[in-house]
VOGUTOR-314611 format. One record per residue (C-alpha): residue in one letter; x, y, z. Coordinates in pm, whole numbers, padded with zeros to 5 digits, always signed. Example, Ala and Ser with C-alpha at 12.3 -4.5 7.8 and 13.67 -1.06 7.14 Angstrom:
A+01230-00450+00780 S+01367-00106+00714 
END
This chain:
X-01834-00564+02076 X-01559-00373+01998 X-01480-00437+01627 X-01277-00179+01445 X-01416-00293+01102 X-01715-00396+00942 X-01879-00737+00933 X-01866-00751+00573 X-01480-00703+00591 X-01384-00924+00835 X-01616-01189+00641 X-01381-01096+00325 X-01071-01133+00520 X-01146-01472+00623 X-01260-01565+00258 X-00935-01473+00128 X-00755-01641+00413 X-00915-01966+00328 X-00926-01947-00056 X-00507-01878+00004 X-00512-02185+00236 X-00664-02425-00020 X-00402-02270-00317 X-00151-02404-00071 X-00281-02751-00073 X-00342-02693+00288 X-00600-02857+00546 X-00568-02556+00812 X-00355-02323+00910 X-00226-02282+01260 X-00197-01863+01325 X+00005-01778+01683 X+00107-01423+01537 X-00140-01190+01693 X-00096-00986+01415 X-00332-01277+01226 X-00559-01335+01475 X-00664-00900+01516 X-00651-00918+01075 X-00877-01211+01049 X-01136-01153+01343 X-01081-00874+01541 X-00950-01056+01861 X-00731-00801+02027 X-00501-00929+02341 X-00159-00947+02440 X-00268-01310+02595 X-00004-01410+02276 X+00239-01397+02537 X+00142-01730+02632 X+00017-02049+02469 X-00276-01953+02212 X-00368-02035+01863 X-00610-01973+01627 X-00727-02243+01383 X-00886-02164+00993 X-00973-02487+00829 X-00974-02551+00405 X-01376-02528+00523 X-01328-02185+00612 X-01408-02264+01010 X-01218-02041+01238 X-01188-02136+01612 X-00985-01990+01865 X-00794-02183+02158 X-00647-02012+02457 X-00655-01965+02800 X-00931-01829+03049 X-00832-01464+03147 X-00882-01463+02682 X-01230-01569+02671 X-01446-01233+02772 X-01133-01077+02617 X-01234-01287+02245 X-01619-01220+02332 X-01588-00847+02299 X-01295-00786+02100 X-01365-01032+01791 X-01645-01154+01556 X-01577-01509+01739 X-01884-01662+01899 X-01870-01890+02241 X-01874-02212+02041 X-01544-02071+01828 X-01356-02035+02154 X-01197-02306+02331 X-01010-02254+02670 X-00740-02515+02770 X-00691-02650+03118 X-00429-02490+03275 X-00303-02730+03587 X+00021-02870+03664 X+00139-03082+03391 X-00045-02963+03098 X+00041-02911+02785 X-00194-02649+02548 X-00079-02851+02201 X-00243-03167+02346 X-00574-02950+02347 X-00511-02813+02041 X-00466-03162+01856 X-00751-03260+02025 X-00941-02990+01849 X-00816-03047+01471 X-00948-03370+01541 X-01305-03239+01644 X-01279-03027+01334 X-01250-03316+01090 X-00862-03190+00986 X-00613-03408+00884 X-00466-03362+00585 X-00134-03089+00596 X-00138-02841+00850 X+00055-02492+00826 X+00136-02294+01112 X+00310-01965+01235 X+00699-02001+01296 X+00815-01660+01280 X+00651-01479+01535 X+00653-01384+01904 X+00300-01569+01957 X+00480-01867+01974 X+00815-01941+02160 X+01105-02209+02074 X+00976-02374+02412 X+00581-02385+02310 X+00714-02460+01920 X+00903-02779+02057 X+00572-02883+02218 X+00340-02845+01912 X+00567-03017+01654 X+00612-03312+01921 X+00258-03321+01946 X+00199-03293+01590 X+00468-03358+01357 X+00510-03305+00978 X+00395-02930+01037 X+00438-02688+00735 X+00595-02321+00819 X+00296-02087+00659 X+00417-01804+00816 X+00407-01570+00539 X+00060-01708+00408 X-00154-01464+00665 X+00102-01153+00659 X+00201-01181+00301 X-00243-01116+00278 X-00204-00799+00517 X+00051-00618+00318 X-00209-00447+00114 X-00455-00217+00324 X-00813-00178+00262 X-00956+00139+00184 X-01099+00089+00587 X-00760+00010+00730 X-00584+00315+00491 X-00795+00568+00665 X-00645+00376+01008 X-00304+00462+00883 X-00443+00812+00813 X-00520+00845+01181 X-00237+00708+01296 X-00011+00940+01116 X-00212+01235+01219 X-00130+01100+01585 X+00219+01086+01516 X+00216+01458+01362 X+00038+01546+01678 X+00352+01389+01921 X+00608+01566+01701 X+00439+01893+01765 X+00429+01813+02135 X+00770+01748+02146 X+00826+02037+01973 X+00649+02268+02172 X+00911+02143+02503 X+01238+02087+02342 X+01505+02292+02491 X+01826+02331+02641 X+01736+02189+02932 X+01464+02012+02880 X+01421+01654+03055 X+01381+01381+02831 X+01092+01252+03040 X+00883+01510+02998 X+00921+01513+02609 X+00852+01157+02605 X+00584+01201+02839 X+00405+01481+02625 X+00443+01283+02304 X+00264+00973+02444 X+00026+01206+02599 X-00055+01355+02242 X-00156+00985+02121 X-00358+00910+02386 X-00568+01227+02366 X-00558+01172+02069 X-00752+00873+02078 X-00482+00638+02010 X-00302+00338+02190 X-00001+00221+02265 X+00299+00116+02032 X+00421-00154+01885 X+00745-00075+02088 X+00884+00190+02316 X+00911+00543+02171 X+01276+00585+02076 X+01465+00891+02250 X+01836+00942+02289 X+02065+01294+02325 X+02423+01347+02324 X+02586+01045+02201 X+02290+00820+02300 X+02139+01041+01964 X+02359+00806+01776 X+02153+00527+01881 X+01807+00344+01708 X+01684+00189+01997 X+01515+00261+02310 X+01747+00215+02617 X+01669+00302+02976 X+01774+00619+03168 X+01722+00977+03104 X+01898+01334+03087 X+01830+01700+03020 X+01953+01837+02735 X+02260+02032+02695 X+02252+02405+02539 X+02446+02241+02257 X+02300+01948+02175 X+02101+01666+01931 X+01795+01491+02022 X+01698+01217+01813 X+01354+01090+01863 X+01153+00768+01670 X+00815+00717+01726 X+00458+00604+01620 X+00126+00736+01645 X-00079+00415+01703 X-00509+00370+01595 X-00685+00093+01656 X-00314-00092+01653 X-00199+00063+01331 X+00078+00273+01273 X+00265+00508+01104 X+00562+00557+01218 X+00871+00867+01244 X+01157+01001+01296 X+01359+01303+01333 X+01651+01434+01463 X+01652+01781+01620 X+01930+02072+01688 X+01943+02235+02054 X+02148+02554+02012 X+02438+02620+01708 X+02343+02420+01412 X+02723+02218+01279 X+02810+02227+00925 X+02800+01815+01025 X+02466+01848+01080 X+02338+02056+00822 X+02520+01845+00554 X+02363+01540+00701 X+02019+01656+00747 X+02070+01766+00319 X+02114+01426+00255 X+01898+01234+00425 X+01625+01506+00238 X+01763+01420-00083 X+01758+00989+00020 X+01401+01043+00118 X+01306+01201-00185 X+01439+00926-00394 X+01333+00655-00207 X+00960+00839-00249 X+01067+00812-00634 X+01159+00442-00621 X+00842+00335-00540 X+00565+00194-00761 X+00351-00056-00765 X+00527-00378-00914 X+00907-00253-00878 X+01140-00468-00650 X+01144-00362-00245 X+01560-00334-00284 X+01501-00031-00564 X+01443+00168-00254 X+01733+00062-00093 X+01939+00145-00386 X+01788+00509-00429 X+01874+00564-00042 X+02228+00382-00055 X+02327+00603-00390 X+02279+00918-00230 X+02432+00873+00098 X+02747+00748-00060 X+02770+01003-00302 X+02752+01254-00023 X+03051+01062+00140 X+02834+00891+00417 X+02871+00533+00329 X+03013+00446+00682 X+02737+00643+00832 X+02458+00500+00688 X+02260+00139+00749 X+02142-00184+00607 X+01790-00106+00543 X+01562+00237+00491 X+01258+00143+00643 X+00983-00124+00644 X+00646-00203+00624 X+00367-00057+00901 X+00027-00235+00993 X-00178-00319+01266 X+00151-00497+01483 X+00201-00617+01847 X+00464-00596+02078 X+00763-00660+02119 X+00821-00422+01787 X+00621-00218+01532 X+00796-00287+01213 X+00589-00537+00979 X+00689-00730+00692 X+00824-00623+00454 X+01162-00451+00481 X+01372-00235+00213 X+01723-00369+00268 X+01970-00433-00055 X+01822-00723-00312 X+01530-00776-00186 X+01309-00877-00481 X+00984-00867-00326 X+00731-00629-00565 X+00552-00361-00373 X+00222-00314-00405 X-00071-00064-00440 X-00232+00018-00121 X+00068-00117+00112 X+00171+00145+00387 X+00605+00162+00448 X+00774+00351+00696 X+01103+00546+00499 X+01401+00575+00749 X+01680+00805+00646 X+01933+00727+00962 X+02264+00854+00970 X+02530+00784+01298 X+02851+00901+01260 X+03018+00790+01504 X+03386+00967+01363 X+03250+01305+01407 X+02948+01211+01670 X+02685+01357+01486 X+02349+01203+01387 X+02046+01312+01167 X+01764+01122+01073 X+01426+01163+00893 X+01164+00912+00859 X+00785+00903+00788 X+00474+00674+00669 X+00413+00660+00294 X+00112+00481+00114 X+00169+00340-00227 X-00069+00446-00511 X-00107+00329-00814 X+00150+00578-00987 X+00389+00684-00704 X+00350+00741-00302 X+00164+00933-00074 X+00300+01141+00208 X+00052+01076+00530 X+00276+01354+00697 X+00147+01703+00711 X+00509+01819+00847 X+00787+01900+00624 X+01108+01790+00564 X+01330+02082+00733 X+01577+02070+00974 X+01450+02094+01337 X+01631+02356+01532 X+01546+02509+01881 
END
């Protein structure tokens, strides 16, 4: 098999799964985020994409029912044995939440039943289905991922991998960023570093835009070479065994602007703050605050955005960023041992500059630990 983690932990998982299950008054819990299924078991597929659920009963039973390309897939990726897996028909004019009523039945459930809303594992189409199928559902969504926000000492030292993967990419990028330098090729050599690296894929494209697309947070397709006076701003993740640890930097080609220099200052001094913000037991939005204080005293308000970052985990596509999020009032305590990503992004779109800085923090039990091993200067080439 090809289990990450330990018997022993996985066993743990599940026992804290189910004793959170019963504190809900629940009789199972229906889990389509594949985020759940990879936590709780192992199981490690992007077969999420179409109908497939995994079942955990009050009992503590956990069964998993999908379709047939899954089941080698759930043999050697998860601590799942053949009579956990269940494969549902697929022919003309079938319908998977039939199957899986069927099988709450054969497991004896039927008191309340919680399931997974808010996730990509299951679409507003295949969510019509199940609560036709079986109505008087309860969302549960945050039951599993609200139990994933704090690592293990086994998943930290994921993180740690993943971050050195990510350290690795920037230095790759590094190594080719020019004036003209295609954007393919530094994309290409950052990916490459992961890979070598040992790593996989990410939760969502590497991010890459120059010129005025450096203004932008989101991949977008098409690519140019940079100009001998440009900005290259770059987000991405180093990825282990699906966790990540995401960053972000923005990077000079040629005369470094006063714009840019008094940017890049603050988004070192919002970082720093943030960092100071957090603590184990303090509210999510104090980090928001820290970040939103500094970039309006430096004049930036219109610049800045509505969150600073966001937790990081072992995530799926379509996106890396986890729950939860740092955006203003969120009251949600942080705790020791959860892993955040820290985004300092500034767009300004008046003068058509941008800077950013962003990396992966772990939370201690007094303050927060960079997993970066590069520093917070401006990058110039």
């Amino acid at each position: 098999m090809t289990l990450h983690f330990t018997p022993a932990e996985y066993a743990a998982r599940q026992a804290r799964a189910t004793e959170a299950l019963q504190a809900e008054g629940l009789d199972a819990i229906l889990m389509f985020a594949p985020e759940s299924h990879f936590w709780i078991s192992g199981y490690d597929t992007f077969g999420f994409a179409m109908f497939q659920c995994m079942v955990l009963t009050a009992r503590g039973d956990l069964h998993l029912l999908t379709r047939m390309p899954d089941l080698r897939q759930a043999r050697l990726t998860s601590t799942l044995t053949d009579d956990q897996i269940h494969i549902w028909t697929e022919v003309e004019g079938a319908n998977p939440a039939d199957d899986l009523a069927r099988l709450l039945a054969d497991l004896g459930v039927s008191g309340q039943i919680g399931f997974e809303s808010q996730t990509a594992g299951l679409t507003d189409y295949n969510g019509q289905r199940l609560r036709a199928v079986l109505p008087g559902l309860t969302d549960a969504s945050d039951l599993i991922r609200g139990l994933r926000r704090h690592k293990s000492r086994a998943e930290i030292d994921m993180h740690r991998r993943a971050a050195a993967l990510s350290d690795d990419a920037l230095d790759a990028a590094l190594e080719i960023t020019r004036a003209g330098a295609f954007e393919g090729d530094i994309l290409a050599a950052m990916q490459g570093a992961v890979f070598k690296g040992g790593g996989d894929y990410a939760g969502n494209e590497f991010i890459i835009g120059s010129g005025p697309g450096a203004l932008l947070c989101r991949y977008y397709s098409g690519r140019r070479h940079l100009d001998p006076q440009d900005q290259l701003t770059l987000e991405w993740s180093g990825t282990y065994a699906r966790y990540h640890a995401a960053m972000m930097r923005t990077i000079v080609v040629g005369e470094v602007s006063e714009a840019h220099r008094r940017m890049h200052a603050a988004t070192v001094e919002a970082i720093e703050a943030c960092e100071a913000a957090i603590r184990p037991g303090a509210p999510m939005g104090d980090v928001f605050d820290a970040h939103a204080r500094v970039f309006d005293a430096h004049g930036l308000h219109h610049a800045r955005l509505q969150a600073c970052g966001y937790g990081m985990g072992a995530v799926y596509n379509p996106i890396w960023v986890d729950f939860p999020m740092f955006y203003e009032g969120n009251p949600l305590p942080m705790l020791e041992g959860q892993v955040f990503f820290l985004h300092m992004i500034l767009m300004d779109s008046h003068s058509g500059a941008a800077m950013t800085l962003g990396h992966s923090v772990l939370v201690g039990d007094k303050g927060v630990e960079r997993l970066s091993r590069h520093d917070l200067g401006l990058l110039m080439c």
